[in-house]
C-alpha positions in Angstrom: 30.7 148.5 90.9 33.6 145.6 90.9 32.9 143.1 93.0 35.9 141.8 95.0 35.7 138.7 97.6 32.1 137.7 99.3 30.8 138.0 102.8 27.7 135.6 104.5 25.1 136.8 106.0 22.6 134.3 108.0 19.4 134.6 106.6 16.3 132.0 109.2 18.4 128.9 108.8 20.0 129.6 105.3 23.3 131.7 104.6 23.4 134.2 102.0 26.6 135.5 100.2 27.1 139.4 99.4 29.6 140.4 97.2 31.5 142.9 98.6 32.8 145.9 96.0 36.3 145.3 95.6 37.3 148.5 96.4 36.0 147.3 99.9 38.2 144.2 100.2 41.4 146.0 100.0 44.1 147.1 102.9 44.1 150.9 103.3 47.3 152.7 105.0 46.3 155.6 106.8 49.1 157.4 105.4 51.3 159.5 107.8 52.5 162.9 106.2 56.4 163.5 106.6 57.4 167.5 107.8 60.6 169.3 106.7 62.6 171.0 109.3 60.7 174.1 108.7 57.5 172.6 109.3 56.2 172.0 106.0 55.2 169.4 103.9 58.0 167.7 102.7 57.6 166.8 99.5 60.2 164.3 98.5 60.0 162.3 101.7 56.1 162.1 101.1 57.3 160.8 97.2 59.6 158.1 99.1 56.7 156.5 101.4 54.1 156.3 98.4 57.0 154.3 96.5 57.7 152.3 99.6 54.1 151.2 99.6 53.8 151.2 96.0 57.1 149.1 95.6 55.9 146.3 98.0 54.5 143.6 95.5 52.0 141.7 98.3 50.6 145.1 99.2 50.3 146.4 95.7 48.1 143.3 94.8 45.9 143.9 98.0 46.4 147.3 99.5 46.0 150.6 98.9 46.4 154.6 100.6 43.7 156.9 102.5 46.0 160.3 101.6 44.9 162.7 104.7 43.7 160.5 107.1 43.5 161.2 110.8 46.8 159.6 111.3 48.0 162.3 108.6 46.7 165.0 110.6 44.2 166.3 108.2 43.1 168.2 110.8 45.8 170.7 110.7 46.7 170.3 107.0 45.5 173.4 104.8 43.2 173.4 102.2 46.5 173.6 99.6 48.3 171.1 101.7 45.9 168.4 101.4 45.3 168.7 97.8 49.5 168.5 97.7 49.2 165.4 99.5 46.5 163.9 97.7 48.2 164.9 93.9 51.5 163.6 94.7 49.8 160.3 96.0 48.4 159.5 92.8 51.2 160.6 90.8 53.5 158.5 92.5 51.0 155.2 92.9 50.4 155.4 89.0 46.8 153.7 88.8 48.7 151.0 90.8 45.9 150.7 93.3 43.5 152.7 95.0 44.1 156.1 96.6 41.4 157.5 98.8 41.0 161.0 99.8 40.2 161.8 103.5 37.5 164.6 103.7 37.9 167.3 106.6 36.6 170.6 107.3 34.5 172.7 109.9 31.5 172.9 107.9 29.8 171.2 105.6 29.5 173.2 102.6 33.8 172.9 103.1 33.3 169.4 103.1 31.4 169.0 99.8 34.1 171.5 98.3 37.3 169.3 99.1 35.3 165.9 98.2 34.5 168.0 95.0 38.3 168.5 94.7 39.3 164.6 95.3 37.0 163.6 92.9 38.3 166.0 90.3 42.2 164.8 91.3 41.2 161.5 90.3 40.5 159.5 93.9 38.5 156.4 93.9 36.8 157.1 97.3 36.7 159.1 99.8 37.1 158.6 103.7 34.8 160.4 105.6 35.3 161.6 109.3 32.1 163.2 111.8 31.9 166.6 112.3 33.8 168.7 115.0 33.7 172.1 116.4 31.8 172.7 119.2 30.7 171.0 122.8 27.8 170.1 121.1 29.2 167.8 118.5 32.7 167.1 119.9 31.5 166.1 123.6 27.6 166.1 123.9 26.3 164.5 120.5 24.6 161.4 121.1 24.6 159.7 117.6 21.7 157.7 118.7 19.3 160.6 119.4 20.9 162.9 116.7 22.1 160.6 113.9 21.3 163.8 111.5 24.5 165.1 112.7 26.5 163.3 110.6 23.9 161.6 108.2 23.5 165.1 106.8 26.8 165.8 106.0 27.5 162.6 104.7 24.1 162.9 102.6 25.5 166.0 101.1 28.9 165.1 100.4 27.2 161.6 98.8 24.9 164.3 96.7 27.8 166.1 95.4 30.6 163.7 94.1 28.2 159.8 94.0 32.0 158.0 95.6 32.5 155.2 97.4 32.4 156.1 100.9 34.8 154.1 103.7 33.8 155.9 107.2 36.3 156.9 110.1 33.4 156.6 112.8 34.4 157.9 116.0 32.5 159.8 119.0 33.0 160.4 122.5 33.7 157.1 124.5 31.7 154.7 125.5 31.0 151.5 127.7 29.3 149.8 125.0 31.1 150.6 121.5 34.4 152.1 122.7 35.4 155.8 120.3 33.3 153.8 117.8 29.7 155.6 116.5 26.4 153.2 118.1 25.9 150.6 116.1 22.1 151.9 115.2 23.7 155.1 113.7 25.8 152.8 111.8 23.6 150.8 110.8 21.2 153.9 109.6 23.8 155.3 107.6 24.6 152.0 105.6 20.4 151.7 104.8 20.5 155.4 103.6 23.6 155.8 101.9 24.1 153.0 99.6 27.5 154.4 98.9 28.9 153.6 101.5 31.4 150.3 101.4 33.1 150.1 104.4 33.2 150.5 107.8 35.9 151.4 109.7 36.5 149.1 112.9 37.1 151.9 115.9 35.4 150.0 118.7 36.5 148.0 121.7 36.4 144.9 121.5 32.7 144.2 122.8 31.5 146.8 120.5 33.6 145.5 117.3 31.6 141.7 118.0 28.7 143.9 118.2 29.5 145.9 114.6 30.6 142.5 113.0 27.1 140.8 113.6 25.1 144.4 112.5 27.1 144.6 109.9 26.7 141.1 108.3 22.7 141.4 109.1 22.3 144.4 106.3 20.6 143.7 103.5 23.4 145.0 101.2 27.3 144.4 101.7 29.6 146.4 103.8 32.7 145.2 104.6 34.1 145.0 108.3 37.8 147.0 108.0 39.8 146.6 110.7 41.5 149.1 112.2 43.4 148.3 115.4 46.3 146.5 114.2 46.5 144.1 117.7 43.7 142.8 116.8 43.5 141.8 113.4 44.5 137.9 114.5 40.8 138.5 115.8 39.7 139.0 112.4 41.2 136.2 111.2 40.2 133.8 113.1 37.0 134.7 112.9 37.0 135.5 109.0 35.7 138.6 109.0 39.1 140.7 107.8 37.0 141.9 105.3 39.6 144.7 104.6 41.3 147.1 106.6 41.8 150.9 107.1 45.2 151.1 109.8 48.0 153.4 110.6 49.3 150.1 111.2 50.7 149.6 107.6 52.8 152.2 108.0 55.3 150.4 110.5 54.8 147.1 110.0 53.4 146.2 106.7 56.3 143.1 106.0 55.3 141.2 109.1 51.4 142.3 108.4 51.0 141.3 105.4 53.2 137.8 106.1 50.9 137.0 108.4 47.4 137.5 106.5 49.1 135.9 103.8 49.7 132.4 106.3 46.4 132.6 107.4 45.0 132.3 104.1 47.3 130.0 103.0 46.2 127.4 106.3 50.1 127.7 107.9 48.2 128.0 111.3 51.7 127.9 112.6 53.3 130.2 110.5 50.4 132.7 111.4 50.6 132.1 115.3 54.7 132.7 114.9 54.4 135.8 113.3 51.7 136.8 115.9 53.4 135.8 119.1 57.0 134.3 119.2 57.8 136.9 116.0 56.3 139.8 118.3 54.1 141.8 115.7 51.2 141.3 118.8 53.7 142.7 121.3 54.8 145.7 119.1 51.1 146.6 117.9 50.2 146.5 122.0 52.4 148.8 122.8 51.3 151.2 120.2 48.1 151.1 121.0 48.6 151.1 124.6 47.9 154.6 125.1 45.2 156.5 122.9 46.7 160.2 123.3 50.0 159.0 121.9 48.2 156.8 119.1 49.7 158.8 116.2 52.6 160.0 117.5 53.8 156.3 117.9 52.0 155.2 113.9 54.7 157.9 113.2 57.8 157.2 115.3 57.8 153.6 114.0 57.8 154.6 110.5 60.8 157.0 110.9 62.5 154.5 113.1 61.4 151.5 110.5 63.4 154.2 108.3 60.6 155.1 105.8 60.3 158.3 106.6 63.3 161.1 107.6 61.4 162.7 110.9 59.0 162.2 113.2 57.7 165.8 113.7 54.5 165.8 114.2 52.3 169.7 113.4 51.9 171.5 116.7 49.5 171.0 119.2 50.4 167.3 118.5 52.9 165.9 121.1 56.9 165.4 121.2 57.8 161.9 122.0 59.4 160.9 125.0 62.9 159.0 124.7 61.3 156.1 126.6 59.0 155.7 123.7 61.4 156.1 121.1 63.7 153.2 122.7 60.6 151.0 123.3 59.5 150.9 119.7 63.4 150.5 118.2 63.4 147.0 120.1 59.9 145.7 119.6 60.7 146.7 115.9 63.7 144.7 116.2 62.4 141.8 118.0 60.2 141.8 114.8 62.9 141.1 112.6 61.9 144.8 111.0 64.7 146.9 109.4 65.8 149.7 111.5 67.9 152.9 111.7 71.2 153.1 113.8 70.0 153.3 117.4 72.3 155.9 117.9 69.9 158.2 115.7 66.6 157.3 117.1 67.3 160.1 119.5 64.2 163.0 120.4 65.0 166.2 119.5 
């Protein structure tokens, strides 16, 4: 496996360097998916984001796509739709840099068939999500009692395709680690799967301090990928930005990746104006403000950044509300981020 940049681990009193895979070290856009009038995947709009990412040169040197993500409502994508997604993803990227496939369905021999089918499309990895159905898993499973729950099916996907592996690890909420999986279930996972490379960042903010220690401790490298875009100054400052996996690239990758790009250049002020006076902090707060609106808002700002044509989202997901619609035209603006006429950025 390609090794990308390093991470240290504190061994006693010495400090060890792991090489983290470079697939692990890049920053992942979980990729909205665009819907035609009719409500069905609209093709050429979906051709138009992939170039838009693809055509950035900063994030085509360090970023990359998770096609069918959450955030691209796998979950109500068919079988045919996400293999759509995922072909005209990597026709459009071009080998330009990595596309992983997002890996969703009720049971786990479905699982291990559309991992079977990313692999044969040509994905690098795939992006792996727990499994949902029932009470039992969607409200009562407590990872650290019944890790098998999801070890299993990860254990068989692994089995059938040998890809990288970059987890989406979320649960019910808790105190402690937020929507993010217990760090001992994490940290199981990682010692039995050696595939997997990365680790998603879904916690709260305690638990994410909590993650970023367990994950350093392992004996192999994992890297930490953020996820929460308000927080990746976090990251920064504390070195760990390891990678990321965030909807956030799909508003607001120019300011993003300006400000990453300060950090590791030392322009401590640059980084801090970007960050506050530029307001990329105040438009990621606001997005993330409000957890039942998380994706809906990933999706408003990339129509209203003018990526994408629409914001419809596939019923049961929400409508926006006009408030939210006129709260993310001016933080986009205050940003300094291209937007459409404000005389379009009307609901429907």
């Amino acid at each position: 496996m390609q090794c990308g940049s390093s991470a240290r681990r504190h061994s006693g009193e010495s400090i060890v360097t792991l090489e983290l895979p470079a697939l692990a070290t890049r920053h992942y856009t979980t990729m909205v998916v665009p819907w035609n009038p009719q409500g069905e995947l609209d093709e050429a709009a979906l051709r138009r984001l992939v170039r838009y990412f693809a055509g950035h040169p900063r994030f085509r040197e360090r970023g990359g796509i998770i096609a069918n993500p959450d955030a691209g409502e796998i979950y109500y994508l068919t079988p045919a739709e996400k293999r759509r997604v995922l072909e005209i993803t990597l026709e459009e990227v071009g080998g330009a840099f990595p596309v992983i496939a997002g890996v969703f369905d009720m049971t786990t021999a479905g699982c291990v068939r559309e991992a079977g089918i990313a692999k044969a499309c040509g994905a690098s990895g795939v992006f792996l999500m727990p499994p949902i159905g029932t009470g039992d898993l969607l409200i009562s499973w407590d990872p650290v009692r019944y890790p098998e729950y999801w070890l299993d099916q990860i254990q068989a996907i692994d089995a059938a395709v040998d890809l990288p592996i970059i987890t989406h690890p979320v649960t019910a909420r808790s105190p402690q680690w937020g929507i993010g999986i217990p760090g001992e279930t994490a940290r199981l996972i990682c010692e039995r799967v050696p595939n997997v490379i990365g680790w998603k960042m879904t916690y709260n903010y305690e638990g994410m301090r909590r993650m970023w220690r367990m994950l350093r401790e392992l004996e192999r490298p994992v890297s930490i990928m953020a996820a929460s875009g308000h927080l990746f100054h976090e990251f920064l400052s504390h070195d760990l930005l390891d990678g990321s996996v965030s909807g956030s690239w799909n508003y607001a990758l120019e300011p993003m990746m300006q400000h990453i790009d300060c950090h590791e250049a030392g322009d401590r002020e640059g980084e801090r104006r970007i960050w506050r006076e530029g307001g990329l902090l105040a438009l990621h707060e606001y997005i993330y403000s409000d957890y039942a609106r998380l994706h809906l808002r990933y999706k408003l700002a990339t129509w209203l950044h003018g990526v994408i044509p629409h914001y419809r989202m596939r019923p049961p997901l929400p409508r926006p509300k006009q408030a939210e619609i006129d709260t993310i035209h001016g933080l986009l603006k205050d940003c300094g981020m291209e937007v459409i006429d404000a005389r379009l950025a009307r609901a429907d």
